[in-house]
N, C-alpha and C positions, 0 to 999 in steps of 0.2 A: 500252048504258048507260055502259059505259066511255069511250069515244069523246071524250069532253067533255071530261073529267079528263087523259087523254092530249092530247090538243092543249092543252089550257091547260098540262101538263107541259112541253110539247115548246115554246111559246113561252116560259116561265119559262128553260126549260134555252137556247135563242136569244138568249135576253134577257140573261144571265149574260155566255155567252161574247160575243156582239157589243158588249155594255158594257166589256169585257178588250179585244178588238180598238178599239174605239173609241178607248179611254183610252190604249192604245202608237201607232195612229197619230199622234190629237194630239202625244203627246208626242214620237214623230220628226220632225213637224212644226216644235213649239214650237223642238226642237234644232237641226235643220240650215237653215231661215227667217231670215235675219240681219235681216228684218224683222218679226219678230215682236214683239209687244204689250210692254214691261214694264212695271213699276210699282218699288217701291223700299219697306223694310223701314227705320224708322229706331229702333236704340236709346239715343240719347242719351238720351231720358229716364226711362229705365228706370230701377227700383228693387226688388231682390228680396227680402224677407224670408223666414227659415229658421224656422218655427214648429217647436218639440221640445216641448213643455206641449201635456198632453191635458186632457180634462175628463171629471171620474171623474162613473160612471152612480151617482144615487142608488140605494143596495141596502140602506138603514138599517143602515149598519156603519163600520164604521171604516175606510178604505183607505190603503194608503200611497200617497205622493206620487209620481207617474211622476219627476218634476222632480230628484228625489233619488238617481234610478237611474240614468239618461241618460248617456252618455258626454261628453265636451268638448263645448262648442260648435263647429257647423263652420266653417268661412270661406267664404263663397260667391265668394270672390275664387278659388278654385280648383278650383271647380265647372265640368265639361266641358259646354259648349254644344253645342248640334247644332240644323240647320236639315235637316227632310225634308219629304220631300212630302206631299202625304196621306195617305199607305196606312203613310205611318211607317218603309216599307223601303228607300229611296235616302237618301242622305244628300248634301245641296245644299252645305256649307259647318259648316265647324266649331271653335271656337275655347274658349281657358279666358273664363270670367266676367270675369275681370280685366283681361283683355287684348281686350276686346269692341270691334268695327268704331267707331269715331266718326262715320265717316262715313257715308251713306247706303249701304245692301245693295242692285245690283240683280238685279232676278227675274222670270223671266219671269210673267204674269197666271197668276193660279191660287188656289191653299189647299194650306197648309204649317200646321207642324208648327213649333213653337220648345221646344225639348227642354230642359233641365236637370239633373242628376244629380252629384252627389256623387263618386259612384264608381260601378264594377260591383258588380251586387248579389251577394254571395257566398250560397253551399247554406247554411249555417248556422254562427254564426260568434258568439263573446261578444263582446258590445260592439262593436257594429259597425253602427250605424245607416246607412242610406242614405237621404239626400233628393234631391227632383229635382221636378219638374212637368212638365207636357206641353199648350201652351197653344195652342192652333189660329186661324190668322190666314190674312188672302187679302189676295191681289195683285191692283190692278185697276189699268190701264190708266193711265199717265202720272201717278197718283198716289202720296202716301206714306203708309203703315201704321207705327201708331206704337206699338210695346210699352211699356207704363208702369211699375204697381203690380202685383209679381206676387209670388207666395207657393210656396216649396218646403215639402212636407211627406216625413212618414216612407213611403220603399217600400216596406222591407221589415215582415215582420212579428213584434213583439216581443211574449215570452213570461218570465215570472216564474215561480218556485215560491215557498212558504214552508210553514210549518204554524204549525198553532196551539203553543202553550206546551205544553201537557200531551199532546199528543199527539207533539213533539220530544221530550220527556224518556222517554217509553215507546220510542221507536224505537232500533234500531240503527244506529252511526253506518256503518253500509256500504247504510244504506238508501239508494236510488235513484230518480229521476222522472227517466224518460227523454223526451222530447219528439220525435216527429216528423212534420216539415209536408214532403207531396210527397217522401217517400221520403229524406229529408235528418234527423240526427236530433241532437241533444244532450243528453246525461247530465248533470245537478242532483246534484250530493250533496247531503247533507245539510244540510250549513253552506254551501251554493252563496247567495251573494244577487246575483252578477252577471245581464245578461236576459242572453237568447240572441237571435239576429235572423235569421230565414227567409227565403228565397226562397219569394215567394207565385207559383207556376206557373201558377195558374189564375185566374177573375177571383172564385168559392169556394173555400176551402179547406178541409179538412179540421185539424185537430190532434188528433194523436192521446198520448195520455196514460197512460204503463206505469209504475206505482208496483212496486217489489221494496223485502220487508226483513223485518225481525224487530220483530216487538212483544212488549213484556216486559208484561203487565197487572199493575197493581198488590197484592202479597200472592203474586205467582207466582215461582218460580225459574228456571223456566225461560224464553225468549224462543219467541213460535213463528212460524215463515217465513207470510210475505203477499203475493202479488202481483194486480194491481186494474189494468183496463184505463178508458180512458174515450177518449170522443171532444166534441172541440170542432167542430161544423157551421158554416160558411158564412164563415171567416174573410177577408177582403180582406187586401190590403196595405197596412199604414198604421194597422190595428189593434193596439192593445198589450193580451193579455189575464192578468192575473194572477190565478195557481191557487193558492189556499189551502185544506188539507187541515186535518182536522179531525176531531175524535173524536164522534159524534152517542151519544148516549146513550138508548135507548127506555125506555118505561116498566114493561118488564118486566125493567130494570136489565141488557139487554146491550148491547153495545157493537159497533161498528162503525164504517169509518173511510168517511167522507164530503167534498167538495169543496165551494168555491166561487169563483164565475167569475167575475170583476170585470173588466168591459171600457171601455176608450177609445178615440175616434178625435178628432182633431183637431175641433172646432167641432160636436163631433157626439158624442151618444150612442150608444150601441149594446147589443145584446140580442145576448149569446151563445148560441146554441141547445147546450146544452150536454146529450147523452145522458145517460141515469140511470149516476151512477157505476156500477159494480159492488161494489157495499159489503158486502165481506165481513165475516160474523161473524169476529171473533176465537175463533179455534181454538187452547183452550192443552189439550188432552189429546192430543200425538203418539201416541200408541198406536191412538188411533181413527179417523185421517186413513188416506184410501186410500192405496193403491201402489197400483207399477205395475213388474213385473217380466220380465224375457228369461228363460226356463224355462236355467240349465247356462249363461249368459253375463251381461257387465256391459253394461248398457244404454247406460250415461255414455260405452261405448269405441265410438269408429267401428269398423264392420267392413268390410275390404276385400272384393268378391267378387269375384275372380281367375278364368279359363276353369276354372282345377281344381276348384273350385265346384260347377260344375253340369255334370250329364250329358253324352252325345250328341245328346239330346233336349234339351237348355236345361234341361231339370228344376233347381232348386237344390239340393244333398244339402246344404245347411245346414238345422237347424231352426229356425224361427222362431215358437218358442210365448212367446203373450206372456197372462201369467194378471195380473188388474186385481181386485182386491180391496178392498172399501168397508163398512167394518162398517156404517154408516150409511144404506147403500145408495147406489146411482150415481143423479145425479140427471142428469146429463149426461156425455159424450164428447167431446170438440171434439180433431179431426184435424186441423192445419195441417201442407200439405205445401209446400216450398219447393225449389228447386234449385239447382245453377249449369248445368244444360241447361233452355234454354229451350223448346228442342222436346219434354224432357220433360214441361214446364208446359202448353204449345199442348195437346200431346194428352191429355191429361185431359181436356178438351172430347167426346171418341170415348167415352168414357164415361161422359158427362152427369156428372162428375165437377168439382165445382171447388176452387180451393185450399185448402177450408176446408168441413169439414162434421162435422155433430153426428151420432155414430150413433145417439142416443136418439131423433134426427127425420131421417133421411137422407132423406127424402120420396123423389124418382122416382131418385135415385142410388141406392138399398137392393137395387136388382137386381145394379149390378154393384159393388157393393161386398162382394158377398157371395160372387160370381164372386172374386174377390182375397185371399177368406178373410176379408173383417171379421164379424163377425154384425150382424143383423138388432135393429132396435129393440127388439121381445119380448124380446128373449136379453139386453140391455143394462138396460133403464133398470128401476128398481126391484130391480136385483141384487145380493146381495153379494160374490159370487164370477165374475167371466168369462175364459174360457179361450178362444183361439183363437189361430190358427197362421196366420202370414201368409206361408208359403213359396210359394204360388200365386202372390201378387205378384212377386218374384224374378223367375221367370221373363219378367214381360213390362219390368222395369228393367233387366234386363240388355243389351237395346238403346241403352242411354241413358249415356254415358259422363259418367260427371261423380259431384258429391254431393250425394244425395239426404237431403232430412231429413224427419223424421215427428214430427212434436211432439204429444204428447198428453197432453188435460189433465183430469185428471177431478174432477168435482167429487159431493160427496156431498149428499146431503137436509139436513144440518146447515152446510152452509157450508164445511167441509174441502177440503180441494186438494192434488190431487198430478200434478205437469209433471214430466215426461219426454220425449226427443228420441234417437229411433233413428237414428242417422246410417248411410246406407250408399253406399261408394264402389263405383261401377263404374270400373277402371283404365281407359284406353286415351287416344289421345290427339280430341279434339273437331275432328272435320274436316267439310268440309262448308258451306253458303251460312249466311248470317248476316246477317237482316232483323234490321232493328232500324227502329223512330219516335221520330227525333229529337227531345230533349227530356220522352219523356215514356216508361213502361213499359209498351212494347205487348202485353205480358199482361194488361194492367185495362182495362176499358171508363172512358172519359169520357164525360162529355155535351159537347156541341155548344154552344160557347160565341162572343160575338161576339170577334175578332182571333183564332182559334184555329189555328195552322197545322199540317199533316199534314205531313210531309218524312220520306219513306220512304228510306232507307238500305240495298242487297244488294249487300255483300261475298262473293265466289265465287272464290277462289284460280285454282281450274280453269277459269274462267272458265262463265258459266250459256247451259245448253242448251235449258231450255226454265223458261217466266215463265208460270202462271196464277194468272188470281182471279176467282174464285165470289162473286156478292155474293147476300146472303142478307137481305133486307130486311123489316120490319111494314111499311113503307110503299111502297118502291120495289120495287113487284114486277116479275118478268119479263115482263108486258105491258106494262106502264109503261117499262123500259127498251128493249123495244123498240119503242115509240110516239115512244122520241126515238132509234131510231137505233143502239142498243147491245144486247148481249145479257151474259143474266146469269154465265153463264161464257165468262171472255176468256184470248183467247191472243196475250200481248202480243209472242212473238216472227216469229205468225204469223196478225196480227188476222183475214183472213179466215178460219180454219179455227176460230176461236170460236163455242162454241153457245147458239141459243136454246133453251130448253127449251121455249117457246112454239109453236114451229115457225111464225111471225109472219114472220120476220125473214129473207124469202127472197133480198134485194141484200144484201149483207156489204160491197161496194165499199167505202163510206162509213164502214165501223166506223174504220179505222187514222185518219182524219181527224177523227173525233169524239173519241178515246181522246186524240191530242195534243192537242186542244182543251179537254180537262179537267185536264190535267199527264201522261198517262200516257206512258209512253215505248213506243218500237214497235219492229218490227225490228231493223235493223241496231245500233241503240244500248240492244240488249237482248241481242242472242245474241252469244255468246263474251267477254261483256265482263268481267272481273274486279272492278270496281264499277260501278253505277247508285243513281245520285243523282236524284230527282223530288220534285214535290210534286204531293197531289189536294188543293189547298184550296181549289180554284174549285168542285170537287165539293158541296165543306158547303153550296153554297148550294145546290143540287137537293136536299139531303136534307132540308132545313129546308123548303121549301117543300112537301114531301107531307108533311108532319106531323109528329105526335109517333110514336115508338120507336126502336126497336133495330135497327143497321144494321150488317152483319159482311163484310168484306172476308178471304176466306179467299186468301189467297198463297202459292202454292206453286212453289219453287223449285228445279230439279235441275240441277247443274252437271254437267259433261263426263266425271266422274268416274262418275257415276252418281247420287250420292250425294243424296239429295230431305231438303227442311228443308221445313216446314209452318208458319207465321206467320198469325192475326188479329188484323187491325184490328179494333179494338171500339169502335161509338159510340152512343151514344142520343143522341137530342134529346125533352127534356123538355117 
């Protein structure tokens, strides 16, 4: 029954790479042929217009005018031109706007790419808008292509704050909305009315939205701390969305602080999917708000854990009793761990463990979370008082050189909050191979987007002795990859000795030829090398083709030292 599905794999996965061969003969063709086809590009009569005015989505409110916030206008007389190919990665010919060809372009027959842009787009930057467009045009045989009437709009993507009147004059002026898009972030004070402008990574985006501060309620002396997470879904580049916060008032006369989402895109409406705030009750009785305490230590201090630390055994002789108290009761736990070792983060995965979890619901994590000293959901949610001892953990971060953080945030049955961050440093110096994916944080899964490209990065001082990866697929199973030819654990410095776990895959001959034929690198420009630079983004197209899920490329790399780093690629297709 299989049978079918594999051979239609295996001509998809044919079809892929012989369309990649296809496309580079042509084009050494096109290049060394002094008779080859052209045609000719003319832009004398071109005319670009730089659209900055969005058009506000009706929301029956009042919104302020984007028009008014905008930075200068720009000059498209100093806008960088570029001519590429199709695929957008070669670049044909490149000039400012101002200074554009008069004469006739020529080109060999084909489809290009007429590029514009402002500037490079910066991570996140005030007042910095970037325009540009991307207009796609073909070459055909002794004729002329004529670019006319074209329009630059905004790349990047703009973000506003403000608040309402009454809910400014309650706040403290060290209150803050931190904004960030793809790991890029900018801080709003209070009196901020500048935007801010992102770097949109993906062709969705996420925004994510961290309110901190002090509210004073009316008739109160005292002010009491607040912080409010929120997330904006599926932003583009070229959106500008403005966040206005607000005091929502219930009919049982409390209060709470609430958002809304005003968006614009050029010539176009749009619909923010915008998560449920987290709208905290205002909590003015600090006496009733949780802690969260280090039993005989201060929380707020990093602590170093040095060899004299822990035993002969790795035991830690620190104690680490940490007691959480909630007159109110705990309604929730939220554990966020972060690091600056990455291979600390990778392996959390060995314990069904991920960067972020609730112990009121640790769901299939509650086994070895409890292995590490947390407790258990019973022992947590509904409690006033929890006591437990996280010195079990110690022992297995002692491996891991770098600083580790534990942020925990508890929240109680009436809306109180209390965050705290155990910071612990393991000395020593971080040696050892060093995967990284260019452009994006190969600790978080992505989906599989169109233009998405994979470029895998392994820095190895000592240079790398041995290169595997394990792919772990819902859809691309180990009979599927060996129906085209591959098997699911590879050994890229020694393709034949990779295994099927199928036991299908009785010639290996063919694997070192298929692995270069999807971007992998093989032998000799794998072992002893100091760096390897590749990309698998001919890959994505075999993934997308068996369907939708979750596709993990587990990489493991040991340089000559001995020393093994453990890296996944993490992708879904949706």
């Amino acid at each position: 029954m299989k049978m079918p599905r594999i051979t239609t794999l295996f001509t998809a996965a044919a079809a892929v790479l012989l369309a990649g061969c296809m496309n580079e003969d042509l084009h050494i063709d096109n290049r060394n042929d002094k008779d080859a086809e052209k045609g000719y590009l003319s832009l004398a009569g071109l005319s670009v217009e730089c659209v900055t005015d969005y058009k506000p989505v009706d929301t029956g409110v009042e919104s302020k005018s984007l028009a008014a916030t905008r930075a200068g206008e720009p000059d498209v007389n100093t806008f960088d031109c570029m001519i590429l190919d199709a695929t957008g990665t070669q670049t044909v010919k490149t000039f400012k706007y101002g200074a554009r060809p008069t004469d006739k372009i020529e080109l060999d027959k084909g489809n290009y790419i007429f590029k514009m842009q402002s500037s490079e787009i910066p991570a996140a930057e005030w007042e910095n808008p970037v325009y540009g467009l991307a207009e796609p045009f073909t070459i055909t045989r002794n004729e002329t292509t004529s670019l006319t009437d074209l329009v630059c709009k905004l790349l990047n993507i703009q973000v506003s704050v403000s608040y309402s009147a009454d809910l400014k004059a309650a706040l403290s002026d060290d209150t803050t909305t931190t904004i960030t898009v793809g790991g890029n972030s900018l801080v709003f004070a209070l009196n901020e009315t500048r935007s801010g402008y992102f770097l949109a990574p993906l062709p969705k985006n996420n925004i994510d939205v961290l309110v901190k501060g002090s509210y004073k309620a009316e008739g109160k002396d005292e002010a009491s701390r607040f912080e409010m997470n929120a997330t904006i879904k599926d932003v583009k580049g070229g959106q500008y969305s403005d966040i206005t916060l607000y005091i929502e008032y219930s009919t049982e006369g409390s209060i709470a602080i609430d958002a809304k989402i005003d968006g614009w895109v050029v010539d176009e409406e749009i619909v923010c999917d915008f998560s449920t705030f987290i709208s905290e009750n205002i909590i003015d009785d600090d006496e009733n708000k949780p802690t969260i305490t280090w039993l005989d230590n201060d929380i707020d201090t990093p602590i170093t854990l040095s060899d004299d630390k822990f035993d002969s055994r790795g035991n830690c002789l620190v104690d680490f009793y940490i007691d959480v108290e909630a007159k109110n009761t705990i309604a929730s736990m939220l554990v966020e761990i972060s690091s600056s070792n990455g291979e600390f983060m990778s392996s959390l995965g060995s314990y069904n463990l991920t960067s972020s979890f609730d112990l009121c619901d640790a769901g299939a994590a509650g086994n070895s979370l409890r292995i590490m000293g947390y407790p258990g959901k019973d022992e947590v949610k509904g409690k006033e008082l929890v006591s437990f001892d996280l010195k079990p953990q110690m022992k297995l971060l002692k491996e891991f050189v770098g600083t580790h953080n534990f942020k925990a945030t508890v929240k109680d049955a009436k809306g109180g909050i209390c965050e705290k961050t155990l910071s612990i440093v393991i000395p020593g110096e971080e040696v050892g191979p060093v995967i990284k994916w260019e452009g994006y944080n190969i600790d978080q899964r992505y989906p599989i987007v169109d233009g998405m490209t994979v470029d895998i990065t392994v820095d190895a001082p000592a240079g790398i002795k041995a290169f595997e990866v394990k792919i772990v697929s819902d859809t691309l199973t180990p009979q599927e990859l060996a129906g085209v030819g591959l098997c699911d654990n590879i050994n890229l410095v020694n393709p034949e000795d990779s295994v099927d776990s199928t036991g299908k895959l009785e010639d290996k001959s063919g694997i070192e030829d298929a692995l270069k034929n999807f971007g992998f690198p093989t032998g000799s420009s794998v072992l002893n090398q100091t760096r390897v630079e590749f990309s698998i983004t001919n890959f994505l197209g075999l993934l997308s083709f068996t369907g939708n899920g979750e596709h993990n490329f587990i990489m493991k790399v040991t340089d000559n030292d001995g020393v093994q780093k453990t890296k996944t690629l993490m992708l879904v297709k949706e």
